[in-house]
C-alpha positions as CSV (number, residue, x, y, z in Angstrom):
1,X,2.2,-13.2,14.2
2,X,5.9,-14.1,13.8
3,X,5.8,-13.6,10.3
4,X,3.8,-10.3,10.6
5,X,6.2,-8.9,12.8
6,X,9.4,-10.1,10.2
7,X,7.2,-8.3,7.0
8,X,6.1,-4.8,9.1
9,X,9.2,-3.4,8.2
10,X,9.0,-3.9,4.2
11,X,5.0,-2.9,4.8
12,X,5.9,0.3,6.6
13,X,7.1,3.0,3.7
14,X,10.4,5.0,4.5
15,X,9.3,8.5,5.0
16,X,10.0,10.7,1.9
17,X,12.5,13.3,2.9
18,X,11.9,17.3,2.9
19,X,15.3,18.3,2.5
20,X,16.1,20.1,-0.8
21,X,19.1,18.2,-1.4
22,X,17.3,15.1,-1.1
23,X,17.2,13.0,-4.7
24,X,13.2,12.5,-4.6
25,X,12.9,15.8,-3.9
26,X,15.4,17.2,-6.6
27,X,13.9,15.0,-9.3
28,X,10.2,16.4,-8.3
29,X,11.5,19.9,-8.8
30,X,13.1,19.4,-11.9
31,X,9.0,17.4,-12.8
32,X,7.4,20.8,-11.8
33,X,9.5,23.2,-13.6
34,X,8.4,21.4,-16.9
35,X,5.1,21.1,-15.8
36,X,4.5,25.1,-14.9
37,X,6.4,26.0,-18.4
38,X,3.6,23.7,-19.9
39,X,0.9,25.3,-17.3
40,X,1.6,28.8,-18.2
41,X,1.8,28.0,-22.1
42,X,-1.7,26.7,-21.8
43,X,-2.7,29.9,-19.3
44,X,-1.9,32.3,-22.3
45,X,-3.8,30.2,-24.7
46,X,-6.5,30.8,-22.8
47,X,-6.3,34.7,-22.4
48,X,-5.4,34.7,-26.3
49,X,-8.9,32.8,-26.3
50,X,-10.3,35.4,-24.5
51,X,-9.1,38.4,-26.3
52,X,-9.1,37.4,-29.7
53,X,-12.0,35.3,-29.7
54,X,-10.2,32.6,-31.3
55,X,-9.6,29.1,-30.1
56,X,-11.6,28.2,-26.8
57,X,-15.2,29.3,-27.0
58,X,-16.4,31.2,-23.7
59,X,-17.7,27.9,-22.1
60,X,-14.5,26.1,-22.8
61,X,-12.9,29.4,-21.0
62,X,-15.1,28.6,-18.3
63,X,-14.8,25.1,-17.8
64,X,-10.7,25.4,-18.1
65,X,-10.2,27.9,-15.6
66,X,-11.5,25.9,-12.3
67,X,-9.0,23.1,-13.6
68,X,-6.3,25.5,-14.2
69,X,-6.9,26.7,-10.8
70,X,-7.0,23.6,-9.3
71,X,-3.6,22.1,-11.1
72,X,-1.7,25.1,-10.0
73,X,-2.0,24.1,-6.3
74,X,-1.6,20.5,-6.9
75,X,1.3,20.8,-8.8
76,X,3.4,22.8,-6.3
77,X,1.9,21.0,-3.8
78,X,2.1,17.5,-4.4
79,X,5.1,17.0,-2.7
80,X,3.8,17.6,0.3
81,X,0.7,16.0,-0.6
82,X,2.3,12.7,-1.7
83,X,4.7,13.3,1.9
84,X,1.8,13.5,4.4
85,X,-0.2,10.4,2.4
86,X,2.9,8.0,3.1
87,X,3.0,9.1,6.5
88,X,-0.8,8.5,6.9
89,X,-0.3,5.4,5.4
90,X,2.2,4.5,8.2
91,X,-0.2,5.9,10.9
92,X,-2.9,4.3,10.2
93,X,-1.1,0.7,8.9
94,X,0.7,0.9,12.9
95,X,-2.5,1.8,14.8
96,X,-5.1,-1.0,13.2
97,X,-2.7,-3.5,13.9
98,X,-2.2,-2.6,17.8
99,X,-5.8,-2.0,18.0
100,X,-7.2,-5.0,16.0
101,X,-3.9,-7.1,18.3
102,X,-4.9,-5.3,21.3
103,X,-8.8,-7.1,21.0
104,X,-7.6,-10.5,19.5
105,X,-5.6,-11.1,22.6
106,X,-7.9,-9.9,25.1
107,X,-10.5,-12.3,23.5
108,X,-8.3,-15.3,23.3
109,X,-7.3,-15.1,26.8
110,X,-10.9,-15.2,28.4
111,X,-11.1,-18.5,27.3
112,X,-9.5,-21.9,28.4
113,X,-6.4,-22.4,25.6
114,X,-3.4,-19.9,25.8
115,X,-2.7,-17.5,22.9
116,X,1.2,-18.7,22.5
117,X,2.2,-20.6,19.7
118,X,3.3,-23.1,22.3
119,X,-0.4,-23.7,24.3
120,X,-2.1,-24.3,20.3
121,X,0.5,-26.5,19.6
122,X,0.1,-28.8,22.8
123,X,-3.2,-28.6,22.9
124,X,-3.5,-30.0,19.1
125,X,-0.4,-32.2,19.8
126,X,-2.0,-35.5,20.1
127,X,-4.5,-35.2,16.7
128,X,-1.2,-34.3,15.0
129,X,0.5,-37.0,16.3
130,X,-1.7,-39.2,14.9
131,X,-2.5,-37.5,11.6
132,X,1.3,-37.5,10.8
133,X,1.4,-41.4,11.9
134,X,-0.9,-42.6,9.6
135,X,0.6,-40.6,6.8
136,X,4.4,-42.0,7.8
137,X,2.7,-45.6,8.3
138,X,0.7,-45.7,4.6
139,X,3.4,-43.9,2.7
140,X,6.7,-44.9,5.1
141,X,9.4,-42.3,5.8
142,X,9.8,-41.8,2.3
143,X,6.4,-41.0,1.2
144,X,6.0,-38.6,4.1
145,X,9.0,-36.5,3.1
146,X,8.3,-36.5,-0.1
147,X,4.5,-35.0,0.3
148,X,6.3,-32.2,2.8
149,X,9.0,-31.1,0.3
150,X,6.4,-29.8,-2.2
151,X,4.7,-27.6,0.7
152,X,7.8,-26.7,2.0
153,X,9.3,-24.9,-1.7
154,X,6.1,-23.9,-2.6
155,X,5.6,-21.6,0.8
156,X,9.1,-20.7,0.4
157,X,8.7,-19.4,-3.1
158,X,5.3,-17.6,-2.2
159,X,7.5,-15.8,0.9
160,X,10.4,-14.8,-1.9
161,X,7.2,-13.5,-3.8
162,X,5.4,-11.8,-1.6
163,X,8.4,-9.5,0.0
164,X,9.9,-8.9,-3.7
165,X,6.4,-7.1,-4.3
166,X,6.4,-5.6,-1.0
167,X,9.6,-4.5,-1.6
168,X,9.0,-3.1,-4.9
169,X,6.4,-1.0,-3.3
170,X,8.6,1.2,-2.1
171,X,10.4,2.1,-5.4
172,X,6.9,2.7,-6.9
173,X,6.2,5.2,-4.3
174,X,9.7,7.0,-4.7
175,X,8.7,6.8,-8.5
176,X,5.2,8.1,-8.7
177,X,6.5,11.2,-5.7
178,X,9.3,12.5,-8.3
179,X,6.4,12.8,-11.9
180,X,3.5,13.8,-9.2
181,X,3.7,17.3,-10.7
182,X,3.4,16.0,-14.4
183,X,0.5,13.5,-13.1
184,X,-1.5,17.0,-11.7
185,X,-0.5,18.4,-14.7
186,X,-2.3,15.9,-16.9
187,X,-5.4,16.9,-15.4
188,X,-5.4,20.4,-17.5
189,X,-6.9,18.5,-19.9
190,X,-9.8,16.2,-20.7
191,X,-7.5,14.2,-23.3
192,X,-4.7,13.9,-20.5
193,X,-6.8,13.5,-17.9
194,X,-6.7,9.5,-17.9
195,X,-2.5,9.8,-17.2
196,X,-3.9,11.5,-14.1
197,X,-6.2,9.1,-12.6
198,X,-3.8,6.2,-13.8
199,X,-1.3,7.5,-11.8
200,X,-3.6,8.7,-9.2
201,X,-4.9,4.7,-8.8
202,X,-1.5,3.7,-9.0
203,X,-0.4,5.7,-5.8
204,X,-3.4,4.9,-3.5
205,X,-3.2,1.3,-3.7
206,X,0.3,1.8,-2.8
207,X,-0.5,3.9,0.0
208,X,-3.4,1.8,1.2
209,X,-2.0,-1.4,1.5
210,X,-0.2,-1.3,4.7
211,X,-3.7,0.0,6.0
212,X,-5.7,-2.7,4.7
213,X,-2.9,-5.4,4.8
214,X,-3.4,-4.6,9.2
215,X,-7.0,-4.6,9.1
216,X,-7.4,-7.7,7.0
217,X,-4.1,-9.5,9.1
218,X,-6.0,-7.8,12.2
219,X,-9.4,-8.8,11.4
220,X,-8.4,-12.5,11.4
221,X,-6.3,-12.3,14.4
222,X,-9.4,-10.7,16.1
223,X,-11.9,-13.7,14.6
224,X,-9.2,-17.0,16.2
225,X,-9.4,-14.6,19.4
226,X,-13.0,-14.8,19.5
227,X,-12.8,-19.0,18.5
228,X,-10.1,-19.7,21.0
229,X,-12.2,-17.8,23.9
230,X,-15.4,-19.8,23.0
231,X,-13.7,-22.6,22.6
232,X,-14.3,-25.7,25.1
């Protein structure tokens, strides 16, 4: 729990500002501009198609236009889209955790140990005792410290891990908001179309894992509720 409540902050994205002047926002402009030139150059394609007969058959006419269509709204919109998603991601990421918290403790505390760190601790107290005696006493002071140091760098170095890629989540986000117009634009066409659901991937398992990073974190906290209250 402590450490949950040290990493929330790096899990919870910083909301992507609205304001014009706003770097993301400037950068995603600048994305979209490029991306209509390139949508309207492939619009009059198609009418040329359609007029002259040349180039795209009447059933590639057909199949294009939904697409064009449909990339026309996404790529003016995706700002806002890739705005509301963060903050759904937050939402959602803040509510499973209370919820799923909410149940663990009302479990835990039916039964006879306390939730606190404290209550687990002195209630396990005298089998740890012992366990850490008979390591001391077969290996001597020595040989205990020396089978804790290993444990100790290597959950260290999985901490300094794990926040540097929940860090770098962030950045990703800020990165994939500012080319989310060239990504919709990719999905004109059918040889382009992989860039689109590349980056599309990309962006929902950043969005989705503060979501499923509380329900899995939840989840657990809800199954040692339901052990601790059963527990006699």
């Amino acid at each position: 729990d402590t450490i949950y409540d040290l990493i929330e902050d790096f899990l919870i994205l910083e909301p992507i500002s609205m304001d014009e002047k706003s770097p993301v926002f400037q950068v995603w402009v600048y994305a979209r501009n490029i991306t209509n030139i390139i949508f309207i150059i492939f619009l009059m394609a198609v009418i040329y198609s359609q007029v002259t007969g040349f180039g795209l058959s009447n059933y590639g006419i057909k199949r294009a236009l939904p697409r064009l269509i449909i990339a026309a709204i996404l790529i003016n919109l995706s700002y806002l889209i890739c705005v509301l998603a963060v903050d759904f991601s937050n939402l959602v990421g803040r509510s499973l955790h209370g919820f799923l918290s909410s149940v663990a403790t009302t479990a835990a505390s039916s039964g006879q140990f306390g939730t606190s760190f404290y209550d687990i601790f002195t209630t396990i107290a005298a089998g740890g005792v012992i366990g850490t005696l008979v390591v001391g006493l077969s290996g001597g002071p020595l040989g205990l410290l020396l089978a804790i140091i290993p444990v100790i760098l290597g959950g260290i170095i999985s901490v300094l891990i794990g926040l540097f890629t929940i860090s770098l989540r962030q950045a990703v986000i800020i990165l994939l908001v500012s080319v989310a117009p060239l990504a919709f634009g990719a999905y004109l066409l059918p040889n382009t179309e992989r860039w689109f659901k590349k980056w599309t991937n990309l962006f929902f398992q950043m969005i989705f894992f503060y979501p499923m990073f509380s329900l899995l974190f939840g989840a657990s906290k809800v199954a040692s509720g339901i052990f601790m209250g059963s527990a006699n």
